[in-house]
N, C-alpha and C positions, 0 to 999 in steps of 0.2 A: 654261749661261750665258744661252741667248734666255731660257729660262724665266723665271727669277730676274726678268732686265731687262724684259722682258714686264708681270711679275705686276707690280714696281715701277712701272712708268712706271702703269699702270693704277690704282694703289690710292691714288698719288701725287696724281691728277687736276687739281684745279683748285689745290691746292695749290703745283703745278709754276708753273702760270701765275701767280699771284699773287706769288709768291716773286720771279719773274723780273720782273714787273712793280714791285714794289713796291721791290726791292733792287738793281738799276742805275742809278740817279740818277747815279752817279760812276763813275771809272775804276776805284777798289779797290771800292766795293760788286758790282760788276760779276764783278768777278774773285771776290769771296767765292762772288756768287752764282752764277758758275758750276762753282766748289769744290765748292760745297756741294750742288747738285743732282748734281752728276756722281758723288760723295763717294754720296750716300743711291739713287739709281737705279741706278748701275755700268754707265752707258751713257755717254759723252762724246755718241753720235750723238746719242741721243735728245736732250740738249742741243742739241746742233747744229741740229737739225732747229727746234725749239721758238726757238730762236735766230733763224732764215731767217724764223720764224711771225712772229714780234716785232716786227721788223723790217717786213717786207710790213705788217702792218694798222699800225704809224703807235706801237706801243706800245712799240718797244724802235731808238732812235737807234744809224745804223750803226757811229758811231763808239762805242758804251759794248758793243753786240751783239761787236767786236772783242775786250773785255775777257774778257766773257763764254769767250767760244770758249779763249780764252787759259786763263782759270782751267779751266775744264771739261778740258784736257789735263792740268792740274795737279790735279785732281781723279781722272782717270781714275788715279793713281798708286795708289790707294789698295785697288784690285783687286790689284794686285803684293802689297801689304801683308799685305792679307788672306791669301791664299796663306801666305805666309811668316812670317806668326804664329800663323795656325791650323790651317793645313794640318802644320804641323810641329813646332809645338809643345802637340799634345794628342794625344789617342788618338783617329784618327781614328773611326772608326766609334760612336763611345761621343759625341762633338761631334755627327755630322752626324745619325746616322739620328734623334732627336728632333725636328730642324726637319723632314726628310721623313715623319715619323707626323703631326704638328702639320698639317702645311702640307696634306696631304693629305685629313684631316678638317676643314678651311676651305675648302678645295677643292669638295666635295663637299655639306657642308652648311652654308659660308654662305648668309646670307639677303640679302647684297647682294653688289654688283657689288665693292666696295670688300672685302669680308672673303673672297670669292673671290680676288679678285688678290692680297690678302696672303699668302693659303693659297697662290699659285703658286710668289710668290717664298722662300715660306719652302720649300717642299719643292726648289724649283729650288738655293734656297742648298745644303741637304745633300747632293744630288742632285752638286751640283759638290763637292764635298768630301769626299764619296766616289769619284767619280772620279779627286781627287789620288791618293787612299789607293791606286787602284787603281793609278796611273802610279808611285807612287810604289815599290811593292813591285816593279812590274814593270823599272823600271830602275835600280833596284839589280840586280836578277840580270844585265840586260844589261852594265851598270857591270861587273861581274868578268870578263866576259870581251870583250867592246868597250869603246875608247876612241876618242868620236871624234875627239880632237884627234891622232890619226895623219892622219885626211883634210881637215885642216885646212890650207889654203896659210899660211907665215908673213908675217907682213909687215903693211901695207894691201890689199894686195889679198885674204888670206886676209877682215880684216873687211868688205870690201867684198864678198865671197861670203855672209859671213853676214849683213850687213843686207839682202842679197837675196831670202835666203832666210829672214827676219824680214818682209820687205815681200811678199814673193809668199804665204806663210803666212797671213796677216791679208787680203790681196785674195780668197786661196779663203774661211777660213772664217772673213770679214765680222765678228770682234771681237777685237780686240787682248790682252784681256783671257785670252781660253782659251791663246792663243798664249803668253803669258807664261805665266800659269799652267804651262804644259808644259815651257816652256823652264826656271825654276824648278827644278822635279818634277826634270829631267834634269838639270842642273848641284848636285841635293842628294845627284843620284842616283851621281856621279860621272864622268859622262856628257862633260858639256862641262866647262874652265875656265871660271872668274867674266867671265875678258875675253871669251871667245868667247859666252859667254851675253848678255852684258852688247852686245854688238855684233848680233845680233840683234833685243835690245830696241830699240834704235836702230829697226830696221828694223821694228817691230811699229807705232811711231810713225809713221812714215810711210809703213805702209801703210795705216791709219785712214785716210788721206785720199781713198781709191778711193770710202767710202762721199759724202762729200762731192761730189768730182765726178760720180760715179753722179745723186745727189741734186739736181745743178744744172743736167742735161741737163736741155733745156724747160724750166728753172724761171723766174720772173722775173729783173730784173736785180738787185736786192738779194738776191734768196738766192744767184744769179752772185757776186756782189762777197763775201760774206760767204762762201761755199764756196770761194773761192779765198782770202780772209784765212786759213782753217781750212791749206788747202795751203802758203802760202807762211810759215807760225807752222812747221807740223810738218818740212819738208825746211827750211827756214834752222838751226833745233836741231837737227835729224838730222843735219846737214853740219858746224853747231861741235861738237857731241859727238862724231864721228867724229875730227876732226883733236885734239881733245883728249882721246883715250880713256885714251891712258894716264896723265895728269894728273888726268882725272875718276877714274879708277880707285882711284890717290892719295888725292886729298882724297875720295874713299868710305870709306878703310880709315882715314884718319885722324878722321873723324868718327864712324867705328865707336868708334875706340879713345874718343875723348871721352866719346860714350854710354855706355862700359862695357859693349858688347855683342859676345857671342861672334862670331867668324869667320867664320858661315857662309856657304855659297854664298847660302842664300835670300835670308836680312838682306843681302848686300853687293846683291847683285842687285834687292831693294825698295829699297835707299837708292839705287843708280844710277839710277834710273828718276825719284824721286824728284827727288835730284837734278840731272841735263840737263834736265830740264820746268822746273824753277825759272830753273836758269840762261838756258832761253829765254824764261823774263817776260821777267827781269831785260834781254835783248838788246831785247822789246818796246818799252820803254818809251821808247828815245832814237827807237827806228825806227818806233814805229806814228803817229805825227803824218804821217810822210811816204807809209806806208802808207793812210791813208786816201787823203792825196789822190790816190794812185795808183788807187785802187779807185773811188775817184770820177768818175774819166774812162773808167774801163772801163765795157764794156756798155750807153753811153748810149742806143744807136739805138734797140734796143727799150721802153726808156720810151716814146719818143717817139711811139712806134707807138700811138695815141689808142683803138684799137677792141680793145687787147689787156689782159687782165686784170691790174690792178696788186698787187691783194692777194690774187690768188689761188694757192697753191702746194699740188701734191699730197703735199708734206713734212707741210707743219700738219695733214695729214688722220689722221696719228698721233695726234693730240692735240685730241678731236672740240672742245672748249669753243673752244680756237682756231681750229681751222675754220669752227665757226660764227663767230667774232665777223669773220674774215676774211672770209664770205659777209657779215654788213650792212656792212661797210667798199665793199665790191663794190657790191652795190645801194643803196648810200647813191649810191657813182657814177655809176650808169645811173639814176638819180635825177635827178642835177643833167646828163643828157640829156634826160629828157621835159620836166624843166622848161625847161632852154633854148628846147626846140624846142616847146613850148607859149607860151612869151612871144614867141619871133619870128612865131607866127600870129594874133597880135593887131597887131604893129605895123601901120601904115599908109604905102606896102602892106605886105604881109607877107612877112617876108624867108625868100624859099625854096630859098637856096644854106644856111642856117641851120637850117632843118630839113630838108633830104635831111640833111647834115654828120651830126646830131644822133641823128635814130631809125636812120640806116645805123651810126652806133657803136656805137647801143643794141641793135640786132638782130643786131651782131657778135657784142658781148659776151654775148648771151642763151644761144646753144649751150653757150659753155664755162662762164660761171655755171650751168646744166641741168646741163651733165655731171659739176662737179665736189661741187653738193648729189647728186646721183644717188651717185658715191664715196662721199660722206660717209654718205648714206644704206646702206649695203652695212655698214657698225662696226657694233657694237653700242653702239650708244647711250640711255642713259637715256632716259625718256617725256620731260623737260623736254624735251629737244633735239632730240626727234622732231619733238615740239609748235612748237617755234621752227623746224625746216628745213621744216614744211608749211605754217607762214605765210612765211618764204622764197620758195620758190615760189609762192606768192598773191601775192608782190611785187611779182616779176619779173614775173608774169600780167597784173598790170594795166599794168606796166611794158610790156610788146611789147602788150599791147592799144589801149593811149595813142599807142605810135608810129605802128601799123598809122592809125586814126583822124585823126591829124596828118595824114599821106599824101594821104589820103581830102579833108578839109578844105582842103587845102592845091592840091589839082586844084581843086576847089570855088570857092573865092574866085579861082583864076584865070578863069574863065567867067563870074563875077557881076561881077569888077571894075570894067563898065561900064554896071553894069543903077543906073539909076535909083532912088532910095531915098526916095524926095518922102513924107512922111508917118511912118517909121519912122527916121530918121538917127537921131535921140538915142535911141531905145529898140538900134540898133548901137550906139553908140558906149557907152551904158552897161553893154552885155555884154561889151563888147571890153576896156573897161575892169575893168570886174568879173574876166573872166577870167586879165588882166594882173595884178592886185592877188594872184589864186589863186596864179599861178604861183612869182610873188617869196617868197611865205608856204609855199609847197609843198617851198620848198629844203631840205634836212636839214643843207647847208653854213655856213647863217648860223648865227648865234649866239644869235640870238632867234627860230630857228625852237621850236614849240609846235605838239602837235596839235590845241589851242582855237583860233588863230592860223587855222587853214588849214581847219577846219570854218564858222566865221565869216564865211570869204572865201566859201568853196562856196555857204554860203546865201546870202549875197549876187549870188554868178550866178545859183545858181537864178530868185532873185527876176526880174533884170534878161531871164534866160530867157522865163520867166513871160509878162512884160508885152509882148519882143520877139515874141512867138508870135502873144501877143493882133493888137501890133500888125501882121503881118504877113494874120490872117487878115481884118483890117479893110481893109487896104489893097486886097486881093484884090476883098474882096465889094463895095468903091466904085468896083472898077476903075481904082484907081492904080495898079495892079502888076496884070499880067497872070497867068493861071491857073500857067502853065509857069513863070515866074520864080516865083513865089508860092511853088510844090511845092519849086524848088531853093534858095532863101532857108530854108524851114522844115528841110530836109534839112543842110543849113551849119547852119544852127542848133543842132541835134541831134546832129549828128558833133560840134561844140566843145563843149558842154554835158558829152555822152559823153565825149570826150578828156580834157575838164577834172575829170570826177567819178574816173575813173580814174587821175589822176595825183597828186590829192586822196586816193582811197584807198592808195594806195603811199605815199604820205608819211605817213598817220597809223597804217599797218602795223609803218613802217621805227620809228617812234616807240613803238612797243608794244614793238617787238622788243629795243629797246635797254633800256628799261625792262626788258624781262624778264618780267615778270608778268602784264601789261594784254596779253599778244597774242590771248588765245583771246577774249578779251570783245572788241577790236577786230576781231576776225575774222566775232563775230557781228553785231556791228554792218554790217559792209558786206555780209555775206547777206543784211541786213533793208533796206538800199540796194539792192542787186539787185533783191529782189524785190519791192520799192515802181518799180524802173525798168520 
């Protein structure tokens, strides 16, 4: 089963994200789209996960990601399915071992990343389906001479043993899917009754949700809110299925009969499953309006916590494309830090409750944006994405070089505040300005930010640079400004020049990166600014 889910999510790639992107606008696309991805990868979590991704960079709204989660359990139905269409009604070994020769020489001698993963899940697919074949001959023989519904309690509490032991089942071996699969095998095998199996499945449902909370320790607050929408979908249907099992059991057998399909244990067993996931939409739909707002109030504090990562989660690091676009969502933010705390040391004076606030955020967030390219870098990632997480890092670089510099400048004009300026004021005031015009153009927030915009702005300090330097070494040499003030006006000069070139190139980085294409040629461009500095 990892195998299979494994090869899929991987071969899936960016087609995953774009699907989910592209197919949640509304409450039913939402729910198709998480049908359908959970339907073609045989993973709900991996959904799950890509879900929490969504959500944190700004791409999947918390109230349509609910939808999502919803279909993706309605989706995961479809592994019951499988079982019990294929698993029992062909020969097994003559079905599977072709996808496991197939899958195997894809494995081995594809030439992409992509025709390997398919080769995984295709031999994974077999691989699982001879396992049925295995369980399945194995409990038959157990079937003739055990039954378990002798150590079966009757009642509710007998099913309340067994969705126990459907929920502790799925927390050990982390997918719901093998679990059923088994239970299945064993209820064709004669093993369990359809209701004791079927009470079980219940409990396979809500024990998926271990991976979720697993998943949301440490995680942000929106993958918190949306790992706990996961939890309270799968126990609210676990707990009505439960008090309606034998009613659901009913209308199982009666919509058997409709379909004109045999009795079996498997069939009733993939229609139960089927069916309780449906009838928990159906419970969604009056209750998730008020479930939002509930999740909405939960987990506030740590948004609020300024120095803590918003889009960053070690869930999306499943899914490298999202990772990355999560990492420029991150240093788009400690972006519109440097820049802050670059336009408060132009004002007059300069506001330095504003930039301690600003590069102490920035130097917060620098650790865990490191550590979490550092994870992302550990996958195996195509050359594009390598390419993009190394100008990443060149980001951040000028990013904490800019703050460091701020720091610096910002001791600096406190010491100068009261030195005389008789002869160079306007050649200040048009670097000050100049650099103030950088910073506003430097943002990646506005809407008419442009990397032309913010190169523009740069030579225009430069220039304003230029002239104050001139004017500074004039001042000196007439003996308006003394040698010592002289040296530390030039040295202020050069830490904001430097601060501003730096924050300048983090913004025409962040702009490559999004682009996608222009990052290595912007990359060369600020080594040809380095080494012209």
């Amino acid at each position: 089963m990892n195998m299979m889910t494994d090869g899929l999510k991987l071969a899936a790639g960016r087609a995953l994200e774009g699907l989910l992107e592209r197919g949640t606008a509304t409450a039913p696309r939402g729910l198709a789209a998480g049908y359908l991805i959970t339907a073609l990868v045989q993973s709900s979590t991996a959904v799950t996960v890509a879900s929490i991704g969504f959500v944190n960079t700004g791409l999947l709204s918390l109230k349509n990601a609910l939808w999502v989660i919803f279909g993706s359990n309605l989706g995961s139905t479809m592994n019951a399915w499988l079982v019990a269409v294929l698993g029992f009604g062909f020969r097994i070994d003559a079905f599977a071992l072709p996808f496991v020769g197939i899958g195997a020489i894809l494995m081995l001698a594809g030439r992409t990343l992509r025709a390997r993963s398919l080769g995984q899940a295709l031999a994974g697919f077999g691989v699982l389906f001879l396992g049925i074949g295995v369980l399945k001959d194995s409990f038959s023989g157990i079937g003739d001479m055990v039954d378990l519904q002798d150590f079966i309690a009757p009642g509710l509490a007998g099913w309340l043993i067994l969705v126990g032991i459907g929920t502790l089942l799925t927390v050990i071996m982390q997918t719901s899917g093998a679990v059923i699969a088994i239970v299945i095998t064993a209820a064709q095998g004669g093993l369990l009754s359809v209701e004791a199996a079927c009470a079980i499945v219940i409990g396979t449902n809500i024990g998926t949700t271990s991976t979720a909370i697993l998943a949301a320790i440490g995680a942000t607050s929106n993958a918190r809110r949306l790992a706990a929408a996961h939890v309270m979908f799968n126990v609210v249907t676990g707990i009505v299925a439960l008090l309606l099992l034998p009613l659901l059991i009913g209308l199982v057998d009666w919509l058997r009969g409709v379909l004109e399909q045999p009795a079996t244990p498997a069939l009733m067993i993939a229609l139960f499953h089927t069916t309780f996931n449906a009838l928990g939409v159906l419970l969604m739909v009056p209750l998730a309006p008020g479930m939002l707002r509930m999740l909405n109030d939960m987990f506030r504090t740590r948004e609020e916590e300024v120095a803590r990562p918003q889009h960053l989660d070690t869930n999306s690091l499943a899914i490298p494309d999202l990772a990355m676009h999560a990492l420029r969502l991150e240093l788009t933010r400690t972006q519109g830090f440097a820049v802050a705390a670059l336009a408060a040391a132009t004002q007059q004076p300069p506001d330095e409750p504003v930039i301690t606030r600003e590069t102490a955020a920035l130097q917060a967030l620098a650790p865990a944006i490191g550590n979490y390219a550092h994870q992302l870098s550990a996958a195996a990632l195509p050359p594009t994405l390598v390419e993009q997480l190394a100008h990443s890092l060149r980001t951040l670089r000028y990013q904490e070089t800019a703050a460091v510099l701020l720091h610096e400048a910002s001791s600096l004009l406190r010491s100068l505040s009261h030195t005389e300026t008789q002869g160079f004021a306007s050649k200040v005031e048009c670097f000050r300005q100049a650099v103030a015009h950088l910073a506003e153009a430097a943002d990646p927030r506005h809407g008419d930010f442009s990397p032309g915009a913010v190169s523009v702005r740069l030579d225009e300090a430069e220039a304003c640079y230029q002239a104050l330097k001139e004017a500074l070494f004039l001042a000196g040499a007439h003996a308006r400004l003394d040698i010592r003030s002289m040296q530390e006006w030039l040295r202020l000069a050069s830490v904001a020049r430097r601060a501003a070139k730096q924050v300048a190139k983090a913004a025409r980085m962040i702009a490559a990166l999004e682009e996608g294409t222009s990052a290595t040629e912007a990359a060369q461009n600020e080594e040809s600014d380095e080494n012209a500095d």
